[in-house]
Each structure stands twice: as structure tokens, then as C-alpha cells.
N, C-alpha and C positions, 0 to 999 in steps of 0.2 A: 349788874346781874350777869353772872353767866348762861349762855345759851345751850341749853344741851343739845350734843346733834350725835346719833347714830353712827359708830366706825363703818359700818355695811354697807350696803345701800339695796340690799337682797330684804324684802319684808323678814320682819319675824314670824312665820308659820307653824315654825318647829317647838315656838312655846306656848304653854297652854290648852286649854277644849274650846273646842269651836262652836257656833252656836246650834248648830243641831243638835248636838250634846246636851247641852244646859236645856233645851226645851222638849228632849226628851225624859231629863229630870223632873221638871215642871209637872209633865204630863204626870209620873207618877205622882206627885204630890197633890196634885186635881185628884185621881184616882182615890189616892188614899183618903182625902179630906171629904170628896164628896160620898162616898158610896160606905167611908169607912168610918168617916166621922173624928179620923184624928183629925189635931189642929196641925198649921204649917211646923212649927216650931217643932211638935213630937213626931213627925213625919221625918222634915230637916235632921233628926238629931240620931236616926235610927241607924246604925252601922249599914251599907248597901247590902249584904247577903240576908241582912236579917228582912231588910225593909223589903228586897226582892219575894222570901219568900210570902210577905204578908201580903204582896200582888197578886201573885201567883196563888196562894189560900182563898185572896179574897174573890178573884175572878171566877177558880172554882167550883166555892160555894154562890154566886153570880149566876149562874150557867145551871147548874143545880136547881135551885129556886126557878129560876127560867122553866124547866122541863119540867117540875112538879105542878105548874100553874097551867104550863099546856097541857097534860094530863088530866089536871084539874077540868080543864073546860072542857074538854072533848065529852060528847056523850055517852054515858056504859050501854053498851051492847051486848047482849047475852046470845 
């Protein structure tokens, strides 16, 4: 068997996403699956501008709902 070894000796850094990257991918796809109810796959498969905008839609209307429910509860005052 040959051993494969590295010409370098400098890590490779320059290839690849790192992991903060990938776990902020993640995060979106928590986001979308929980709150939005796609599944990983239809989440996974979503072009990124489309997917960001459906963050961005979903958060929103997230925040929206939020205000209508404190609203809700406060008491009318006349």
C-alpha cells in the first residue's frame, strides 16, 4: 500500500467552510423545520436566496404574531 503524505506541511485552511459555517446552516434548518415545519430534505434542497428569504418571511411573520398576542392581552382602556 502506498502512504499518502501531504507536499506542504502549511495545514490546508484555504479549502473548504469551516465549522461555524456549517452550524450556522444548521441553525437555519432548526428554524425552518421547527417553527416552519419543512422537513430537512425540503429545507436542504432550497436554492440559499430562496431559503434565506423564507427566514427572513418567516421570522417576520414570528414577531408579528408576537405583537398581535401582546396586544391581545393588554387591557382596553377607554
Amino acid at each position: 500500500m502506498l502512504r499518502q503524505s501531504w507536499r506542504f506541511r502549511s495545514q490546508r485552511s484555504f479549502f473548504g467552510l469551516d465549522s461555524s459555517y456549517a452550524e450556522h446552516i444548521y441553525e437555519q434548518f432548526f428554524f425552518l423545520k421547527y417553527y416552519g415545519a419543512w422537513s430537512f430534505t425540503e429545507a436542504y434542497n432550497l436554492p440559499i436566496g430562496l431559503r434565506k428569504w423564507f427566514i427572513k418571511r418567516l421570522s417576520k411573520q414570528l414577531e408579528q404574531e408576537a405583537e398581535a398576542a401582546k396586544k391581545a392581552s393588554k387591557p382596553n382602556r377607554r
